[in-house]
C-alpha positions in Angstrom: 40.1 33.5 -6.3 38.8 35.7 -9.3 39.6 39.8 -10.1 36.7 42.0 -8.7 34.9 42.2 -12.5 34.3 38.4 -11.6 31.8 38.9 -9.3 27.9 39.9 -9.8 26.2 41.5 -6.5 22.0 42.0 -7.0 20.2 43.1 -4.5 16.5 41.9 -3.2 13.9 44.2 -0.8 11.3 41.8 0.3 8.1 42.7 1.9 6.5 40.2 4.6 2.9 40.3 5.5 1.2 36.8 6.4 4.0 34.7 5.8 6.9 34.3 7.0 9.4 32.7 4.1 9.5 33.8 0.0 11.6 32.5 -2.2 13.8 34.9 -4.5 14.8 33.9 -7.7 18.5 35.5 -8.7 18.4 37.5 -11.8 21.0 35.7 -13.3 22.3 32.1 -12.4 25.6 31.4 -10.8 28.4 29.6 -11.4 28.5 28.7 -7.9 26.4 29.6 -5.0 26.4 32.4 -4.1 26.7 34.2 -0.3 23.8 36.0 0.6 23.1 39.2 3.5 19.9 39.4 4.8 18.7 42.1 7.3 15.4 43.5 9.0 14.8 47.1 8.7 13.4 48.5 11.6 10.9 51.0 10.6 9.2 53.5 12.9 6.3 51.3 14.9 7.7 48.5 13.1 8.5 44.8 15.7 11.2 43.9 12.9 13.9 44.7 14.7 13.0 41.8 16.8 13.0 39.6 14.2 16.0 37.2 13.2 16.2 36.4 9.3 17.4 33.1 8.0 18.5 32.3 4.5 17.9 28.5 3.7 18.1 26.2 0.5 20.9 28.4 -1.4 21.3 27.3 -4.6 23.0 28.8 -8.0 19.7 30.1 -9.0 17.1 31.1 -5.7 17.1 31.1 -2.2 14.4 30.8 0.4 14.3 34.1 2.8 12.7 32.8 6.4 11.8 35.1 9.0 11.3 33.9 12.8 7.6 35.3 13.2 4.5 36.6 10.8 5.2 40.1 11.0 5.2 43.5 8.6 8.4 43.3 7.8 11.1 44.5 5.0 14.3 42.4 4.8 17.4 43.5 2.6 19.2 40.9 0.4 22.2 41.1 -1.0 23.6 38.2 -2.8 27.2 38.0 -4.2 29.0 35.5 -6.3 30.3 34.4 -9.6 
């Protein structure tokens, strides 16, 4: 296990309209993959709250976002690794 200055942590905010995956490319590679957070905000008037959010085909340098319907939605990402 490395020291806490080993780790990099980016952060994404995506923005869904007619689709319901995007693909996010890491700002910097890893040396492994990395573990990512993703969450629906629920904004006022906003279904996202009903919305599950999967993260799918992880690897050292992107990772697909998927969420389980077309909606106007914002998900959080936060990816952390080394």
């Amino acid at each position: 296990m490395g020291t806490l200055l080993d780790f990099k942590i980016e952060t994404h905010n995506l923005s869904f309209g007619n689709t319901d995956s995007k693909t996010i490319v890491f700002t910097t590679a890893y040396t492994t993959v990395p573990k990512i957070t993703a969450t629906a905000v629920n904004e006022v008037g906003s279904t996202s709250s009903n919305l599950n959010v999967y993260v799918e085909n992880v690897s050292t340098t992107q990772a697909t976002i998927r969420i389980s319907a077309i909606a106007n939605a914002t998900v959080h990402v936060q990816v952390i690794g080394n």
